[in-house]
matplotlib code that plots the C-alpha trace (Angstrom):
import matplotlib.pyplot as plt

x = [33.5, 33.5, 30.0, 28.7, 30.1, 28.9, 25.0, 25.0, 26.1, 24.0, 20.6, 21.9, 22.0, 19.0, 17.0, 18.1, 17.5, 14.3, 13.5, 15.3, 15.1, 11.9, 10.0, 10.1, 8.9, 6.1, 4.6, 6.0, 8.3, 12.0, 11.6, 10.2, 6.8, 7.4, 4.3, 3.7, 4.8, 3.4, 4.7, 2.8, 4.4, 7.8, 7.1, 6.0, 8.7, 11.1, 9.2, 8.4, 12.6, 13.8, 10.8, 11.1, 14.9, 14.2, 12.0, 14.8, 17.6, 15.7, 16.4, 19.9, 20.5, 20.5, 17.2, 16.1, 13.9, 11.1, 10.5, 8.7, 5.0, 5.8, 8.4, 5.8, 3.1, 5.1, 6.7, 2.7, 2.0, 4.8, 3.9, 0.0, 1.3, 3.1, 0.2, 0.7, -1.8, 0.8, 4.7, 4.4, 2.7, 5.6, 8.2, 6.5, 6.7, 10.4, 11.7, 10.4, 12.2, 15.0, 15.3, 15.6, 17.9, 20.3, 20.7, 21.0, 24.1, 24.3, 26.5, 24.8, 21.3, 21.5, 19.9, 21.0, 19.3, 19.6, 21.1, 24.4, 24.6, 25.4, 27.7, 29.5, 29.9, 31.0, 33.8, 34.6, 34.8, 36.9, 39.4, 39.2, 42.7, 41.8, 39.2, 40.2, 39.9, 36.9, 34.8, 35.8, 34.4, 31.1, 30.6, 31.0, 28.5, 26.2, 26.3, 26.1, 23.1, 21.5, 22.5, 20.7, 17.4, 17.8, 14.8, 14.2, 12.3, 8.6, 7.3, 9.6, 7.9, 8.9, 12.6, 11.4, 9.9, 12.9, 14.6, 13.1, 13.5, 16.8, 18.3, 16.0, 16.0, 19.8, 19.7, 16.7, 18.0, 21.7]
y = [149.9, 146.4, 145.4, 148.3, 147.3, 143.6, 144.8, 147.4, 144.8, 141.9, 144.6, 145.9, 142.2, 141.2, 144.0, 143.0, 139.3, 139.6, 142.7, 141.7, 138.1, 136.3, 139.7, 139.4, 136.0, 136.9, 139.7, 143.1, 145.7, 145.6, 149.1, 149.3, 151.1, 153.2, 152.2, 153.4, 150.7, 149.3, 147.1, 144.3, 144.0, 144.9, 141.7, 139.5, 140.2, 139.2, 136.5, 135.0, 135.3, 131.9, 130.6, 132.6, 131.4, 128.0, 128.0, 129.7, 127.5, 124.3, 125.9, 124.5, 126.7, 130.6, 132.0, 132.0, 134.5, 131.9, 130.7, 126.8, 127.7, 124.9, 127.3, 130.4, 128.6, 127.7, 131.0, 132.4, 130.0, 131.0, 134.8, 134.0, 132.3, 135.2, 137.7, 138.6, 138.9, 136.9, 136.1, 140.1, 142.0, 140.4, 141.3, 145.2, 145.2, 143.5, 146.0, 148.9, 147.8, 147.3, 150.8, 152.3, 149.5, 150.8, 154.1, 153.5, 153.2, 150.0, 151.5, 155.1, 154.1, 157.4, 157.4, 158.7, 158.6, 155.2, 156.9, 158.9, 155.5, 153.4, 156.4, 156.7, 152.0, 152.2, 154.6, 152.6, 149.5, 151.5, 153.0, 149.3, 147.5, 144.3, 143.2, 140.5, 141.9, 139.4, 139.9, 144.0, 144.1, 141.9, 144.1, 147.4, 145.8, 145.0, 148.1, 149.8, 148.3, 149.1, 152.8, 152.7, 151.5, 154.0, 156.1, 158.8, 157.8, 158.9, 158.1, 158.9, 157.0, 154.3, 154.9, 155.4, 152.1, 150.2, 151.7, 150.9, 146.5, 147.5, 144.6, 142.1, 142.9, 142.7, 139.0, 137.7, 139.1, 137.6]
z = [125.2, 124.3, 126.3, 124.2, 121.0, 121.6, 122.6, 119.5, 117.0, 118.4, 118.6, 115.2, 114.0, 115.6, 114.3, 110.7, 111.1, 112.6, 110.3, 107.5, 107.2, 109.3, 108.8, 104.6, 104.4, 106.5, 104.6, 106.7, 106.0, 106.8, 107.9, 111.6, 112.1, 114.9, 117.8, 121.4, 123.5, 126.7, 129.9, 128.6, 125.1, 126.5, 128.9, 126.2, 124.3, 127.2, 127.9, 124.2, 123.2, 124.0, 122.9, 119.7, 119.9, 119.9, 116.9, 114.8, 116.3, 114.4, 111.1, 110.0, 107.7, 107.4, 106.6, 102.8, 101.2, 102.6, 106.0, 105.7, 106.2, 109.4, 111.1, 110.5, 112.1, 115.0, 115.3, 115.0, 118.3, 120.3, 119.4, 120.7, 123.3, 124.8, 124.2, 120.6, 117.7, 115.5, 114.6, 113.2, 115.9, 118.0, 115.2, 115.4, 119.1, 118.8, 116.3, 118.1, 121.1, 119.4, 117.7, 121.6, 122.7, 120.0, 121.6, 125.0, 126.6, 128.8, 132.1, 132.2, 130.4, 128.4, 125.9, 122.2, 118.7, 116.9, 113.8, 116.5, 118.4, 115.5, 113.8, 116.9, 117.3, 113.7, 114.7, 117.9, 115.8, 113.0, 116.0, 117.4, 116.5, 118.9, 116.5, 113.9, 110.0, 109.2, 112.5, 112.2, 108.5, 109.2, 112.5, 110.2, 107.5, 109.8, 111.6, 108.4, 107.1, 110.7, 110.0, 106.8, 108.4, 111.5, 112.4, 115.2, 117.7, 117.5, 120.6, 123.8, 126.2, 124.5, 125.4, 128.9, 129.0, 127.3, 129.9, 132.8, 131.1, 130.1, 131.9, 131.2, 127.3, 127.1, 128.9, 127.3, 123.3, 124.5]

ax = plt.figure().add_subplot(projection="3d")
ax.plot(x, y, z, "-o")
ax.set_aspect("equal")
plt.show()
């Protein structure tokens, strides 16, 4: 339960710092559009994250409402570098990803609905009594606010094809 509380919350926070933060500053929608994925954009993805990472570890500071024109440019390079239109087709791709990762369960790879998956972590983390009151009430807002964004996946070959990465998503987004 914890290795699946830890993934949930870190793809739930990803998906809202990528979505929510980097993706508002650069002109897209915090909610994901839902596209059919394929073995190259699930490889570039995989491939571009530490790059991506590194880009994002410069900034000292949280994100503001505005990423410096600098960082987008250089997040826009690493995205072309790795196969991507721009810093938002790999955002697209990475939120799309990220919507399947959510419901499928690390040890069996079942996969469940985002919207049941994060119900079911928010109960976990509720029932949980190891977790310290702070960290228990950041992981509940953040899985809340990933609950509120939570679609039904449209395409399922998508979660076929997270799937079969499963492993290397989880190291590379960890």
């Amino acid at each position: 339960m914890v290795q699946r509380l830890s993934v949930g919350v870190l793809l739930a926070a990803s998906l809202l710092y990528f979505s929510g933060a980097a993706c508002a500053q650069i002109g897209t929608r915090p909610e994901v559009r839902q596209i059919q994925l394929t073995d190259k954009q699930v490889q570039g993805i995989i491939a571009a994250q530490k790059d991506v990472s590194t880009v994002f570890d410069k900034i000292q500071a949280p994100p503001t409402d505005e990423l410096p024109p600098a960082v987008l440019a250089e997040l826009d390079a690493v995205a072309k570098k790795h196969g991507f239109k721009d810093f938002n087709d790999y955002d697209e791709v990475l939120g799309n990803i990220t919507m399947v990762m959510t419901g499928i369960d690390p040890k069996t790879k079942a996969f469940t609905e985002p919207a049941a998956a994060i119900k079911q972590e928010i109960a976990d983390v509720t029932a949980n009594r190891t977790i310290p009151a702070a960290e228990k009430k950041q992981m509940l807002e953040e899985l809340n606010e990933a609950l509120k964004a939570a679609q039904p996946i449209q395409f399922p070959g998508n979660i076929d094809l997270v799937k079969k990465y499963y492993d290397k998503i989880d190291a590379a987004l960890n």
